[in-house]
N, C-alpha and C positions, 0 to 999 in steps of 0.2 A: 651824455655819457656820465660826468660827473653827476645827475639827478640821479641814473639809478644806482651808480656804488651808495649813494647816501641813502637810497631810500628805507634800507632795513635798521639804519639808527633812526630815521624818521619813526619808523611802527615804533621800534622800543620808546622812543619819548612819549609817542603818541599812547603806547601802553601806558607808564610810567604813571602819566598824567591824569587817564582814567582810573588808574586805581586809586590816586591821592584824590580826585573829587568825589569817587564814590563811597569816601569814609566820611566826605565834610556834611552837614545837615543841609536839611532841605530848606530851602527860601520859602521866603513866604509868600504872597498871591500867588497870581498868576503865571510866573517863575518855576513852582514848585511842583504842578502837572509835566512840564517838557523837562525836565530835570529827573523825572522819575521814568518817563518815557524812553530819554535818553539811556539810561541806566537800564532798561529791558531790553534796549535794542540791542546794546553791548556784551549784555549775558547769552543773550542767543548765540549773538555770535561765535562765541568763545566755545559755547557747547557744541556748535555746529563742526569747529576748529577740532576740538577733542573729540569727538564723534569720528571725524573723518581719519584720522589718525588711528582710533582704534582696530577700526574697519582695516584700513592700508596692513595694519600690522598684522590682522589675525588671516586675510588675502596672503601674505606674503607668508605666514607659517604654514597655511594650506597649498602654497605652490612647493615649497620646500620636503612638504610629505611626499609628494609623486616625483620629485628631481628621481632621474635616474643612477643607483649607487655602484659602487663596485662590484665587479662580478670575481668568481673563484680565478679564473683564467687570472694569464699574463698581461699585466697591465691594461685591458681591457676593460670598458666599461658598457654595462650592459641594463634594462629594468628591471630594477628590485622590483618582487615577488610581489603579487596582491596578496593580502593579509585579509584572508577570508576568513569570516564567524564560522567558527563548528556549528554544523545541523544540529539540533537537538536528538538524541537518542529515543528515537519511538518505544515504548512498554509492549513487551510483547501481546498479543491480541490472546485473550484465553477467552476459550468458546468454555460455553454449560454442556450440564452432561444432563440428558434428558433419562429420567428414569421411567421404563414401561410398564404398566401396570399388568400381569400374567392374567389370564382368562381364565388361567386355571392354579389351583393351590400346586406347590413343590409338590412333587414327588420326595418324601421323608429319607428312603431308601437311594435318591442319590445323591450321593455326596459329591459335592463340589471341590476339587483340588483346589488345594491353596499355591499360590501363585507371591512367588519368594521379591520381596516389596521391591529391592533393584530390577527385576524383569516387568513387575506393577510399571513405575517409574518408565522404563524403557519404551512399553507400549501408550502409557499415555503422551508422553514425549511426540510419537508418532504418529496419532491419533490427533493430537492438538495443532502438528504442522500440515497434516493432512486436511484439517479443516480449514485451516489457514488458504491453504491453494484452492482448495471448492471455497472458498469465500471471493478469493481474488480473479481467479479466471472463469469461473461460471457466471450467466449473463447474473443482472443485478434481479431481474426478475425469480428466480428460487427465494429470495428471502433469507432472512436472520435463520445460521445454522448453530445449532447445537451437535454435540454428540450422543446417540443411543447408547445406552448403558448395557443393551442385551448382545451386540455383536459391535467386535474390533472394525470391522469395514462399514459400519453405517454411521450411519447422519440424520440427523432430519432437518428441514425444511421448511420454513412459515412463513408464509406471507397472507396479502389479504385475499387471493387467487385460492387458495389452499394448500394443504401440507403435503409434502414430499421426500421420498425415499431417494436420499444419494449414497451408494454403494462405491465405494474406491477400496478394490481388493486385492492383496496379490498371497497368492498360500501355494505351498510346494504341490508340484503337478503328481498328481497319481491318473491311473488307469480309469478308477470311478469318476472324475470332472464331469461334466456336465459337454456333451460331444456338441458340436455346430449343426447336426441334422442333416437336414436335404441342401445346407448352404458349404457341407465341408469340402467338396470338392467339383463346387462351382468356378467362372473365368471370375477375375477380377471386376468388382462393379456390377456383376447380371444381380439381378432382387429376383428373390424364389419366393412366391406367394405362399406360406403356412398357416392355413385357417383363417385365423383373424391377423396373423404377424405376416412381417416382413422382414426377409433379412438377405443379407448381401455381401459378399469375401472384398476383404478393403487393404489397402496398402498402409500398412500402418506406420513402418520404418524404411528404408534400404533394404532389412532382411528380413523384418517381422509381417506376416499379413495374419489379419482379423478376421472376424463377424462380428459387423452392426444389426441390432434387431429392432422394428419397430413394430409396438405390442399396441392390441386396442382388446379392452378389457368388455365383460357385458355392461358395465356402466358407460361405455364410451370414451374413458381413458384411457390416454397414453402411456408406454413406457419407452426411453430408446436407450440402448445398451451398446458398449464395442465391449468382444473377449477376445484376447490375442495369447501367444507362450510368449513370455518372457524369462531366457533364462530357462533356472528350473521350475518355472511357478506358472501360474495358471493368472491372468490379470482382467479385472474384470472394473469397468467403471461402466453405472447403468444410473438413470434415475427414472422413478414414479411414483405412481400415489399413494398415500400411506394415509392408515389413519382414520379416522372418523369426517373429517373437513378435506375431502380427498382431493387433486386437479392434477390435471394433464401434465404433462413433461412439457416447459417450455422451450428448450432444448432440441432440436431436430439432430437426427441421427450423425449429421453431420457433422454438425460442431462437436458433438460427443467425440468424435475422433480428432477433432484439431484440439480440444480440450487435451486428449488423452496424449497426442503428440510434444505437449508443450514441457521443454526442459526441466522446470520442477516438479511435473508430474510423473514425468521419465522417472527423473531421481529421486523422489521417495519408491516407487512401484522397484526399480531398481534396487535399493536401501533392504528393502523387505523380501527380495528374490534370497540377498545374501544373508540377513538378518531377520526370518519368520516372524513373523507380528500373529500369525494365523496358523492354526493346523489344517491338514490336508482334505480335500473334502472326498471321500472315500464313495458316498453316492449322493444322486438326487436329479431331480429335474434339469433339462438342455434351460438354457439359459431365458431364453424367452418365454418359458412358462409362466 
């Protein structure tokens, strides 16, 4: 018992005395190798002694981060909050705006309205989160989209398959729209064979029902289409081929409508029922033409 109360004056002399010989010079022969030896053994040591001390202490302020602290409550203690890094803020994604070459020179005689730069603004706003959502929920197979510069509701499409027409429209309903055909007052889900198309009455909401149409051109292309009422507006989301480098709709009819179901597409098509992006289309071709 009395050996170990002494033994921590023992270390100190035993220190004490290592540090008075390690100032005194080195002997000479053969003396002066175990003497220097000595001397390395004891350095290690010592780093080894600090080393481990370091460690203990930066251990013990890392236990002290996660100690659980006071909570708001009544003397209660509870775990403080993880201190989570803010996400970085993504940049918004801006699509190009692809400009179409005309076939034909202007017409001189008509004049184009000018279009007051906060309504400019407004629609391109709309246009830009509309490509946003055909970028994110259309399959990845469509390819890098741009904006067409000739119509508010298109897009185009490129990949190494070929180019394609994505149409996301919604414009106030008039009388002239474009009617469903032989599919408007079909059951739910029968396909009514039209030429070369297909189309079929689909459940598009709890209270909205569609027409999906699925087109094959004399090239042998695709197109697939839903048009439903939305509101007061007429909603149309189709894709096909465009273009000179033309290809099929990789798209089946079907997903065109889980496409057109999904809540951000709800609400911009929504957004544009209440706030027109589009004028009314007064006449023209049923939809699958």
């Amino acid at each position: 018992m009395q050996e170990k109360e002494q033994a921590p004056g023992a270390l100190f002399v035993r220190g004490a005395m290592a540090r008075v010989t390690d100032e005194l010079a080195e002997p000479v022969g053969l003396t002066a190798g175990a003497v220097r030896e000595g001397r390395r053994r004891r350095l290690r040591a010592r780093l080894a002694v600090g080393g481990a001390v370091v460690c203990t202490a930066a251990l013990a302020a890392t236990g002290l981060a996660f100690l659980p602290g006071p909570t708001g409550g009544s003397g209660g203690a509870g775990p403080a909050p993880l201190q989570m890094a803010a996400a970085p803020t993504a940049s918004p994604r801006v699509f190009p705006t692809t400009t179409v070459v005309p076939t034909a020179s202007p017409d001189a005689s008509q004049s184009v309205p000018v279009v007051p730069e906060a309504e400019r603004q407004r629609i391109e706003d709309f246009r830009q989160r509309s490509a946003n959502v055909l970028h994110d929920l259309l399959p990845a197979e469509i390819g890098s989209i741009s904006l067409l510069s000739d119509q508010v509701s298109d897009y185009l499409a490129q990949s190494p398959q070929g180019d394609l027409l994505l149409r996301l429209s919604v414009r106030p309903h008039s009388d002239g729209a474009p009617s469903d055909g032989l599919c408007e007052n079909t059951p739910i889900g029968q396909e009514v064979q039209v030429k070369t198309s297909t189309c079929k009455r689909v459940q598009v909401t709890d209270t909205i029902t569609g027409t999906t149409w699925r087109s094959v051109d004399s090239d042998g292309l695709t197109s697939t289409s839903v048009s439903f009422r939305l509101g007061n507006s007429d909603a149309y989301v189709g894709i096909m081929p465009y273009g000179q480098h033309r290809s099929s709709s990789p798209v089946p009819v079907d997903q065109v409508v889980a496409f057109a179901q999904q809540p951000r597409v709800m609400a911009l098509l929504g957004e544009g029922d209440q706030h027109p992006v589009e004028e009314a289309q007064l006449s023209g071709p049923a939809y699958e033409g």
